[in-house]
C-alpha positions in Angstrom: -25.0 81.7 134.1 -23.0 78.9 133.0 -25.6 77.5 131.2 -26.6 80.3 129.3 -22.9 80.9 128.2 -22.9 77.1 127.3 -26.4 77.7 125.0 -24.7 80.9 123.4 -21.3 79.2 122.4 -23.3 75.8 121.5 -25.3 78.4 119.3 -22.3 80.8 117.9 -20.8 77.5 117.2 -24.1 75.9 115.2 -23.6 79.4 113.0 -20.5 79.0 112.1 -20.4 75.2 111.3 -23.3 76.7 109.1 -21.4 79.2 107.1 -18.4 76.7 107.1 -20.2 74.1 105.1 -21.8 76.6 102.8 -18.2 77.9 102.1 -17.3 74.7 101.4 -20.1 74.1 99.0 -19.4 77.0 97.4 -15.4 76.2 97.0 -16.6 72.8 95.8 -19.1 74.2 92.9 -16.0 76.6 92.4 -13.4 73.7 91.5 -15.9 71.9 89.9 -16.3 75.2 87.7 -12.5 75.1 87.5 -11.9 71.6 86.2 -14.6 72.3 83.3 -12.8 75.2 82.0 -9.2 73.9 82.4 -10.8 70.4 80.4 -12.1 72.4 77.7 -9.1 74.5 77.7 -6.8 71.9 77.6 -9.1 69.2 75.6 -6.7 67.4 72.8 -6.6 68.6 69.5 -7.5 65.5 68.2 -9.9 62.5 69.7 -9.0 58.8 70.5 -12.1 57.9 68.5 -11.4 60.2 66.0 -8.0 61.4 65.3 -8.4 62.9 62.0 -11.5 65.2 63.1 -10.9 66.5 66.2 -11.6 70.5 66.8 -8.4 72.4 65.7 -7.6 75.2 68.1 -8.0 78.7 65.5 -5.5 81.0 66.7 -2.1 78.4 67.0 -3.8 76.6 63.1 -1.4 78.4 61.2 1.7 78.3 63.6 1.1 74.2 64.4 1.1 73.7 60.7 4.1 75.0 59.6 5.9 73.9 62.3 4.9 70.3 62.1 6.1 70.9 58.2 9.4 72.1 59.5 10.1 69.3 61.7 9.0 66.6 59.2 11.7 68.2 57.2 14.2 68.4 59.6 13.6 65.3 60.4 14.7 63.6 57.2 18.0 64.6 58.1 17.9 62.6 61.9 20.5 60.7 61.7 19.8 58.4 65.1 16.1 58.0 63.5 16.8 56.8 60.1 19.6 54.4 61.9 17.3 52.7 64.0 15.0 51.9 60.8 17.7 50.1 59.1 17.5 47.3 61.9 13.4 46.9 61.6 12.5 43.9 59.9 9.4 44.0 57.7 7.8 40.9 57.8 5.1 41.3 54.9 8.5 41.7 53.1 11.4 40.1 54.6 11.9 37.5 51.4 11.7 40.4 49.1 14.8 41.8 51.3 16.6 38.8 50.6 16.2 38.6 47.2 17.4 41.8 46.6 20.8 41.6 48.8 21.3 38.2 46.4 21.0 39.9 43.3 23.0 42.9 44.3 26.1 40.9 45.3 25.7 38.9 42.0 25.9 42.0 40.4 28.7 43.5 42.1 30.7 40.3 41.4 29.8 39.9 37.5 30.3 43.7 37.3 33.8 43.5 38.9 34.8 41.3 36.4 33.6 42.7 33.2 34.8 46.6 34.4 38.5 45.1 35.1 38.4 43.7 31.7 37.4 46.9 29.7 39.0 49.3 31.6 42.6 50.1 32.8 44.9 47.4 31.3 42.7 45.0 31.7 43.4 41.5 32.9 47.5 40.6 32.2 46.1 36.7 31.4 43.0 37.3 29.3 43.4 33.5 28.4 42.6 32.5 32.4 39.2 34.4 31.9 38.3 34.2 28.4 36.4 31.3 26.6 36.8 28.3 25.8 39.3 27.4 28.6 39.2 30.4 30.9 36.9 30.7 33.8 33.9 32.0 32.1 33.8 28.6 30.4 33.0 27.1 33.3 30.2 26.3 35.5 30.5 28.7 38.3 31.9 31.8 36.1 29.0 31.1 33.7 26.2 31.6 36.6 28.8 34.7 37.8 29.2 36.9 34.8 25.9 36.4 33.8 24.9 38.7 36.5 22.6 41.1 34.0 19.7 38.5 35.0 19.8 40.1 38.1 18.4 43.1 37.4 15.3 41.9 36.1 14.8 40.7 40.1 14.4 44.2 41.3 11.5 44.9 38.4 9.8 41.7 39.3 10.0 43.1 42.9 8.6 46.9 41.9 5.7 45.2 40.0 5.0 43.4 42.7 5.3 46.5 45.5 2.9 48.8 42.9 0.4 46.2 43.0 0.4 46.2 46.8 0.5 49.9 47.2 -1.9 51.1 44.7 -4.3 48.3 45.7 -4.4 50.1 49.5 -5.6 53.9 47.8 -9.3 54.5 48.4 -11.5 54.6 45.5 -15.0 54.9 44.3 -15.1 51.9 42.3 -19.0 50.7 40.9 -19.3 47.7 41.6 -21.5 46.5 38.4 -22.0 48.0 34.9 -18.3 49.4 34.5 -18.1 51.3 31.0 -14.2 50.7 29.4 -14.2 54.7 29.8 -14.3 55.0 33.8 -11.1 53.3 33.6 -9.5 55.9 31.3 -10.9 59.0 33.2 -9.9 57.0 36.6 -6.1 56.7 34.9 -6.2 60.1 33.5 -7.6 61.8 36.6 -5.1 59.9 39.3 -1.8 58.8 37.0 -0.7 63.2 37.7 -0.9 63.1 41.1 0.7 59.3 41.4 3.2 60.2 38.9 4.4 63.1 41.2 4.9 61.0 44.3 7.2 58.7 42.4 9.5 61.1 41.0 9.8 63.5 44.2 10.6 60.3 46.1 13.3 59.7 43.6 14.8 62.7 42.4 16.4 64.3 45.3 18.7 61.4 45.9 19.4 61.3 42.2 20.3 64.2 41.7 22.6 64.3 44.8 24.2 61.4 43.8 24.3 62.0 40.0 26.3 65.5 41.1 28.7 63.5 43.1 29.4 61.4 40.7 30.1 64.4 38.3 31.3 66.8 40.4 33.5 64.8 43.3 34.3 61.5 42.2 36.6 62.5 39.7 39.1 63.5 42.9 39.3 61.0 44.8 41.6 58.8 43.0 44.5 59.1 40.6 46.8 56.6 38.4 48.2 56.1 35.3 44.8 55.2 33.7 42.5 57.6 36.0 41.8 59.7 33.0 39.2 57.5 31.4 37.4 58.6 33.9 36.9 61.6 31.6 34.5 59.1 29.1 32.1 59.0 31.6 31.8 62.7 32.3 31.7 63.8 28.6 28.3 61.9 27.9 27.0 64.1 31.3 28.1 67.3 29.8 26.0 66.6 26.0 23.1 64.5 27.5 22.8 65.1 31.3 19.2 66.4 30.7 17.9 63.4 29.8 18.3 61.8 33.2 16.2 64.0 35.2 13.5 63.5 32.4 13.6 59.7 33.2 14.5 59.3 29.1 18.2 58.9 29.6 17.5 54.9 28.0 15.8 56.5 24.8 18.1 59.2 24.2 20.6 59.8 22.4 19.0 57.1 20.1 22.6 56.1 18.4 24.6 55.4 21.4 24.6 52.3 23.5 23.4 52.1 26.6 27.1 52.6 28.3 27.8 55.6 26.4 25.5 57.5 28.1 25.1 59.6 31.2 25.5 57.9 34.9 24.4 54.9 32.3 23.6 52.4 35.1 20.4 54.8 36.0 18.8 53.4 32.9 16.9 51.2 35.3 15.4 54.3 37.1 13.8 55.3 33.9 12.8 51.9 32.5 10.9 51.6 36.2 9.6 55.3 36.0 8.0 54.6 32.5 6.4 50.7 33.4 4.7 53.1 36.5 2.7 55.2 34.1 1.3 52.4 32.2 0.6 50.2 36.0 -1.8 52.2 37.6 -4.7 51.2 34.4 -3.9 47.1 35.1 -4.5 48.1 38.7 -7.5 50.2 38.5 -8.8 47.1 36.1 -7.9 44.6 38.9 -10.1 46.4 41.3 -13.1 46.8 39.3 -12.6 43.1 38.5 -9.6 40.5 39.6 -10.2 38.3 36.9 -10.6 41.2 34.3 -7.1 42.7 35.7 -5.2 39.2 36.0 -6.4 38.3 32.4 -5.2 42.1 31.0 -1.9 41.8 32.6 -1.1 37.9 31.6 -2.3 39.4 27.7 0.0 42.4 28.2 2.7 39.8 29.3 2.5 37.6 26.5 3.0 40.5 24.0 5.6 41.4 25.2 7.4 38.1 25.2 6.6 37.1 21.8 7.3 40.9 20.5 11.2 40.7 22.4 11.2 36.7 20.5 10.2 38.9 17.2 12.9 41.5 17.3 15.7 39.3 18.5 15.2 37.1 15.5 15.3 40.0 13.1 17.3 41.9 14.1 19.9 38.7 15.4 20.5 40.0 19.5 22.4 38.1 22.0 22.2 39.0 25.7 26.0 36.8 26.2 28.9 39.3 26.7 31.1 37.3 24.1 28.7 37.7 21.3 30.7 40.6 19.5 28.9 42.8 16.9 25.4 40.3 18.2 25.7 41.7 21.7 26.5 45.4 20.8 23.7 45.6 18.8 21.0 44.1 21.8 22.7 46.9 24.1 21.9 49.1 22.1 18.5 49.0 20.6 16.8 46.4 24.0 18.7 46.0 27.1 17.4 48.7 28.7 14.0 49.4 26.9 10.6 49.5 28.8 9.0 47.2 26.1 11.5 44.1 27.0 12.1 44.5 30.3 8.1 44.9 31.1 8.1 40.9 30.9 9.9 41.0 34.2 7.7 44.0 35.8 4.5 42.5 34.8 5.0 39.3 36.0 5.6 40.6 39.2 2.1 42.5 39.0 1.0 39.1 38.3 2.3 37.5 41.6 0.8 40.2 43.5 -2.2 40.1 41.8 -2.3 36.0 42.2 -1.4 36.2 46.3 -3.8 37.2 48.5 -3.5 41.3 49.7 -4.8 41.0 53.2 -2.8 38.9 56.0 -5.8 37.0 57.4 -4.2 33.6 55.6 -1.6 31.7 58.2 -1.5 28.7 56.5 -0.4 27.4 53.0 -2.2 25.0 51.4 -0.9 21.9 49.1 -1.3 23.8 45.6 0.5 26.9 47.1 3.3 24.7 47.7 2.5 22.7 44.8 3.0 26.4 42.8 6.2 27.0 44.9 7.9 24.1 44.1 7.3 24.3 40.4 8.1 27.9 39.9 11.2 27.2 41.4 12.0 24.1 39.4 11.4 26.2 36.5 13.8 29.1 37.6 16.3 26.8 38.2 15.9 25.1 34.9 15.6 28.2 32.8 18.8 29.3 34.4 21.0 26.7 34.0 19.7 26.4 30.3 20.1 30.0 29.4 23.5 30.8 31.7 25.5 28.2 31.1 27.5 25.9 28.4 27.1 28.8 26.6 30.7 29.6 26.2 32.4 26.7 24.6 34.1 28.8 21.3 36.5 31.9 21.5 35.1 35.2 22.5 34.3 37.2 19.5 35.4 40.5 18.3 33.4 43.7 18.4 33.2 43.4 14.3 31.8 39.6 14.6 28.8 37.7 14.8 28.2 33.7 16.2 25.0 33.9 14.0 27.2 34.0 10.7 27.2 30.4 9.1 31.0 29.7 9.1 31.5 31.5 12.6 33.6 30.2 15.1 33.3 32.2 18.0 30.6 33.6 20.7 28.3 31.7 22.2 26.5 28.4 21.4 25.1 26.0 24.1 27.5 23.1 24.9 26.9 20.2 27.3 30.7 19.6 27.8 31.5 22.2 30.1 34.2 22.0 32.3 
């Protein structure tokens, strides 16, 4: 008896070992069934090995897109965000960083001079600054007040950064048997859409600070000689138009270039309008780096010799002290695309010159060979130009140094103190 209830519990117990497993196989082929589904359920939008053309989900498209637009625009205003990307250094441009922190102090100090000069009661010893014995006369106030160099640094640096940019857009460029007219309907077809980049990227900040500087700046101080405040605001008021066209440094034609609206922005305008003409030298130096180089160095040369035309003719000086000399140059070159396109164009040349990709970890001897005598030529061109140019009175807005029995302005002296 005892063996046959053994035989039927052994058995019983074979059955339901039996039915156990096969449950189990069936729950295992049931969350194998699961993890399929909740993988293509949850699969990524967008694959490691392709991350621009992975499977878009239909129904959340329209939802995903507008909300990624919304916090992209939020996110311009993200305060802790833009912070932390003040503090990131960019090695590809790092020196261009530090050339343009040492030509906006030199700025800011010539400008602090000139502005207390011509505005307020000006300086209550005028002798202490003006030439021959004052300190402009000198060395050091020579290389300081002749701080409008510096602007030509920044448009050496944005020819250089256009080069480097545009040179990174994708294009379908032949690579043999290039007819002059692809590169006209190449400029034609791509200058609209580059065109609008630039000026969205700018205008929004412009505008916000142009109206502060209309609108708020005006309040914030007071004095017995606040109101010439007032002269800058009235030019806002006739021409203010002509900023947010980028033609602020064209018109009004009869005015100098301080008597017009927010007049410092005439550098916005003169880089705006060497951009339009950029894109066709860089669409040349892709086709062909020799063709481009050789196009822009031709380009450059014009333009010197057509700036050594005009200020012979029409007798400009660049040198503060020059009187009627000096009014005249503001007012018909300082801040004209033609004569500041030297600057822009030779940085397009520098770029164009330098290798683009950052395979090169050396330099070799010519490179430095190159460096030193750029530099030696700066330096040279500088101290020519800038100083011992002051060694005669300052002239008066009526006079002229070029005149043959004129004894003021400037005129290059050795013996400077």
């Amino acid at each position: 008896v005892l063996s046959i209830r053994g035989m039927r519990q052994a058995r019983n117990k074979g059955r339901s070992t039996a039915n156990d497993s096969d449950e189990m196989s069936t729950d295992c082929e049931s969350f194998q069934n699961d993890e399929e589904e909740k993988k293509e359920i949850f699969k990524p939008v967008f694959t490691e090995e392709e991350p621009l053309k992975g499977r878009i989900q239909k129904p959340d498209a329209q939802e995903t897109e507008e909300e990624s637009v919304f916090r992209k625009l939020l996110s311009a205003w993200d305060i802790s965000e833009h912070y932390s990307k003040i503090f990131i250094q960019r090695k590809d441009t790092a020196c261009l960083d530090g050339v343009r922190v040492g030509s906006i102090l030199w700025i800011i100090f010539g400008h602090l001079m000139a502005i207390t000069a011509s505005t307020g009661a000006g300086y209550s010893n005028p002798g202490a600054l003006l030439p021959p014995n004052g300190v402009t006369s000198t060395f050091a106030g020579q290389l300081l007040f002749a701080s409008r160099f510096a602007v030509d640094s920044f448009l050496v640096i944005s020819g250089y950064l256009v080069v480097r940019v545009l040179n990174q857009i994708p294009m379908n460029i032949p690579a043999t048997d290039v007819q002059p007219t692809w590169f006209v309907r190449t400029y034609f077809k791509r200058i609209p859409g580059l065109l609008l980049l630039r000026i969205v990227r700018i205008l929004p900040l412009y505008a916000l600070t142009l109206g502060f500087f209309i609108l708020v700046a005006p309040h914030l101080g007071g004095g017995p000689f606040w109101y010439q405040w007032q002269g800058l605001l009235l030019p806002c008021v006739k021409y203010g138009w002509t900023n947010f066209l980028f033609v602020n440094n064209f018109f009004p034609t009869d005015l100098s270039i301080t008597e017009t609206c927010f007049y410092h922005s005439w550098y916005l305008a003169v880089d705006v309008q060497l951009f339009i003409v950029a894109p066709l030298l860089i669409f040349c130096y892709r086709q062909s780096q020799k063709r481009g180089v050789l196009l822009t160095a031709v380009l450059t040369l014009i333009c010197i010799l057509f700036t050594i035309y005009l200020t012979y003719t029409r007798q400009w000086s660049i040198n503060t002290y020059d009187g009627a000399a000096v009014g005249r140059f503001d007012k018909e070159g300082y801040a004209k695309p033609h004569i500041r396109a030297q600057a822009y164009l030779m940085g397009m040349l520098l770029a164009m010159c330098l290798p683009l990709t950052e395979k090169q970890t050396t330099t070799t001897w010519k490179q430095k060979l190159a460096m030193a005598l750029a530099l030696l030529t700066l330096f040279t061109m500088t101290f020519i130009t800038v100083t011992g140019v002051y060694s005669r009175r300052a002239c008066e807005f009526y006079e002229t140094p070029f005149s043959d029995d004129a004894d003021c302005g400037s005129t290059w002296s050795p013996q400077m103190t």
